[in-house]
N, C-alpha and C positions, 0 to 999 in steps of 0.2 A: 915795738909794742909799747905804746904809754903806760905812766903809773896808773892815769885814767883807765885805761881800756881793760887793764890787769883786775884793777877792785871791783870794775862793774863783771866782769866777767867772773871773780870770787862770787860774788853774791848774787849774781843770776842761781848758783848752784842751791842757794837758800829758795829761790823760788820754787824750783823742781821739785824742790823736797817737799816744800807745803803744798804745792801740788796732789803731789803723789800720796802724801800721810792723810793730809787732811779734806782735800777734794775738793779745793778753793785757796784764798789767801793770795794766789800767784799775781794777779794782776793789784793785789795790795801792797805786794812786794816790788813789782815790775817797774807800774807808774813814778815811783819816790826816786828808785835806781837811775833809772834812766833820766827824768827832771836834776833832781839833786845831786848825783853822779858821773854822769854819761853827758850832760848838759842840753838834753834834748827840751825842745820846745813842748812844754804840755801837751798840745795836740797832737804831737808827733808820739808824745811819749805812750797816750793814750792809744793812738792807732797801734803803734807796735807793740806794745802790751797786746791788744788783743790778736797779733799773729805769733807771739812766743807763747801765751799762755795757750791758747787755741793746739799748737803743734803738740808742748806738751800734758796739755792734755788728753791728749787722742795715744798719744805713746801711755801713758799711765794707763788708762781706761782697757788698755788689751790686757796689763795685769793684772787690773782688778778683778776683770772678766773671768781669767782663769783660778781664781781663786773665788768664783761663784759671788761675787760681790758687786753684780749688775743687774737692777732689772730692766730690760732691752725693751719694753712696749712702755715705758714710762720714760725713761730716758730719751728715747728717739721721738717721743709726739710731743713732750714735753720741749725738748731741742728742736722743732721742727716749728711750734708755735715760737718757741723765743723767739726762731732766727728770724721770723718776719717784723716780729715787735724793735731787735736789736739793730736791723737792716735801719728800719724808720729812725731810730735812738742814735745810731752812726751818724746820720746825714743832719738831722741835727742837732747833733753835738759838734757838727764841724764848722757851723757858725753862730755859735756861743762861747763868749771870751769864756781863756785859758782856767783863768781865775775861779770863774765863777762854778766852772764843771769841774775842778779841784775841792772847792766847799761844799760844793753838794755831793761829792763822791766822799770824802770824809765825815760827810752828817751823815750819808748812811750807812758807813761804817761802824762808829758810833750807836746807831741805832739796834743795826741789827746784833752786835757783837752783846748789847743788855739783853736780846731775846734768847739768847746764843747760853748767856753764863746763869741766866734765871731757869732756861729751860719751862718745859709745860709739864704739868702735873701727869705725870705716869708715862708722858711719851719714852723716857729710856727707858722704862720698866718692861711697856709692856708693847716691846717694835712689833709691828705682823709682816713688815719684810715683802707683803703681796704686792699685785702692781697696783697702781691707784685708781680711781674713775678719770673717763676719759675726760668728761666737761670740765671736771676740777682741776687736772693734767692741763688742759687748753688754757684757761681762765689764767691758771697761775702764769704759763707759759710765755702767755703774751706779755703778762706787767712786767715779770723780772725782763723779760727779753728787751723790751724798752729801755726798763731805767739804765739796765746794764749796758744798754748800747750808746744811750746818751751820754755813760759818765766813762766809757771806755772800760768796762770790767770784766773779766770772763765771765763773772755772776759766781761764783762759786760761795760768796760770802753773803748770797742771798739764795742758793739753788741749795745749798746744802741744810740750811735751816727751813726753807720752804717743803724740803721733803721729811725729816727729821720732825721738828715740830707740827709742821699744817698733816704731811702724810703721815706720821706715824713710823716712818720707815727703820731702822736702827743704823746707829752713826757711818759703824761700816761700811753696808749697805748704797744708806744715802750720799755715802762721799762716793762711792765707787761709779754710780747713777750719774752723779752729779757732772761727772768725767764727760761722760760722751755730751750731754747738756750744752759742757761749757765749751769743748771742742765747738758745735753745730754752732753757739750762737757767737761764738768770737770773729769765725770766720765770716759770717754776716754781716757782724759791725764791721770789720773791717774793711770788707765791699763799701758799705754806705759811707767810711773815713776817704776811701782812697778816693773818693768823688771831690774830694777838696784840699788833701793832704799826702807830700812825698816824703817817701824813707829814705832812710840809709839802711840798703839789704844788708851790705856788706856786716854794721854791726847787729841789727837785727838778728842774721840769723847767727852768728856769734852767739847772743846773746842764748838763740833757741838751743845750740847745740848744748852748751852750759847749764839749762836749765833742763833737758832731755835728763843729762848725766846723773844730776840731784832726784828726780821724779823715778826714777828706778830704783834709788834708795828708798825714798821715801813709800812708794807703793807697800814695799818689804814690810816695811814697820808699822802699816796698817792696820794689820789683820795682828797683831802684836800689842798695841796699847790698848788700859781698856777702854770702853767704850763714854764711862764720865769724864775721864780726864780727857780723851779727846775730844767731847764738845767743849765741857767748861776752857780749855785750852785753846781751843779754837774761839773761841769769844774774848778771852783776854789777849790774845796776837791781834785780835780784830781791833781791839779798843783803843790799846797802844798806838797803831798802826794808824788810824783813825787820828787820833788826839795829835798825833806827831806833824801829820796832812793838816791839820786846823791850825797848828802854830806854825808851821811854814808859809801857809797861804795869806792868813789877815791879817789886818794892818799892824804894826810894832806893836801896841801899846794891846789892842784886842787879842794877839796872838800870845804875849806875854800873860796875862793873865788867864787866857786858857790854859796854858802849863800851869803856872801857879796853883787853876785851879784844883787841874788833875793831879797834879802831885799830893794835894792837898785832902784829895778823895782816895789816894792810893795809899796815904799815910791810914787817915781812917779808918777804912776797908780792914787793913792790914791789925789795927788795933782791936780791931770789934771781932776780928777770927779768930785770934791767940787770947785776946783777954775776958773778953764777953763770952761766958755761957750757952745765954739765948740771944743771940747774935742771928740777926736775919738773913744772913751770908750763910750760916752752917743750918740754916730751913732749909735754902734753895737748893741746897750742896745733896740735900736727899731726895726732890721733888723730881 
């Protein structure tokens, strides 16, 4: 067993986790490992992303279940529209360069992880937890299922704030929801991938096995953290994650200065929370 196959295999266990904690993240985590790591081919990295994240997410999603943290007529028509929007999002994403379905899957990391840490006014305060309407179920269902399938994603880092935010859900909740979602629509994409793109099972599912292991931790700890910190938390993992995908993908000099810039915004950030009073970071932090 290589030094390679060993690290990617350590850090497949980090996917699991954010998996299972946070009810998304995994293919945040997957595509970078496997690209940057494992030395897979973007597209390759993107299809098998969506067969580890998909497996475990469907292992997580039975513990959420039992711990009442699913709602099943939203998850599954929700999951049922993706997987027709992610089917079409697969197929083509499998002839659009590497590159390019790397920078768009990084902007909207990026994106949604600021909808993620600002939050909607009163949505933690005041979750109702109920199932959702169906049209707005379908409607959502189909876009994230698309984008997610064009950029190779489980969706978790667009399924989890689309219930959360758009439904009002509570974070628990919506991660837990989110599970069976990401399960239906990953194995979709990956149907419309494998129309143009071969794996390596052998580490594929290595990878799943490793990240199964992490996602039964991480489910544990769900129902355990509260519920600010794991959104605000889950938007900052998103951003990072995000920003790190932008400066690996563009060209030297663009990609450099993307770091520069974000370091530059996290210094900041970081000054206006500890030193500023009315700091517009410590509004958001209540809203």
């Amino acid at each position: 067993m290589t030094v390679t196959l060993v690290l990617t295999l350590l850090l497949s266990v980090l996917i699991g986790l954010s998996v299972g904690l946070l009810g998304g993240g995994g293919s945040i985590l997957t595509v970078p490992i496997l690209t940057y790591v494992a030395g897979l081919d973007p597209k390759e990295a993107i299809a098998a992303s969506l067969f580890v994240v998909g497996a475990t997410s469907a292992v997580s999603a039975v513990n959420h279940a039992r711990n009442g943290r699913v709602k099943w007529r939203t998850g599954l028509v929700f999951g049922a529209a993706g997987m027709a929007g992610a089917f079409l999002g697969g197929i083509l994403g499998g002839h659009i360069p590497g590159t390019v379905l790397m920078i768009a899957f990084a902007l909207m990391m990026v994106a949604t992880s600021l909808a993620m840490i600002r939050g909607r006014k009163g949505s933690a305060a005041t979750p109702h937890d109920g199932e959702l309407p169906l049209l707005k179920v379908v409607l959502e269902g189909l876009v994230v299922g698309l984008v997610t399938g064009l950029v190779g994603a489980g969706g978790g880092f667009l399924v989890v704030p689309a219930l959360a935010l758009l439904g009002g859900l509570s974070m628990p909740v919506a991660v837990g929801t989110s599970l069976v979602v990401i399960a239906m629509k990953s194995f979709a994409g990956l149907a419309g991938y494998l129309t143009t793109v071969q794996l390596d099972w052998a580490l594929v599912l290595s990878v799943t096995a490793a990240a199964i292991a992490g996602s039964v931790v991480g489910a544990r700890l769900a129902g355990i953290v509260p519920e600010a910190a794991l959104r605000k938390g889950f938007g900052v993992f998103v951003l990072v994650m995000g920003v790190f995908v932008l400066v690996q993908e563009l060209p030297g000099a663009a990609g450099a200065a993307v770091g520069i810039g974000a370091g530059a915004l996290a210094v900041a950030a970081l000054a206006c929370w500890f030193a500023v009073p009315k700091c517009p970071l410590r509004a958001a932090r209540t809203a």
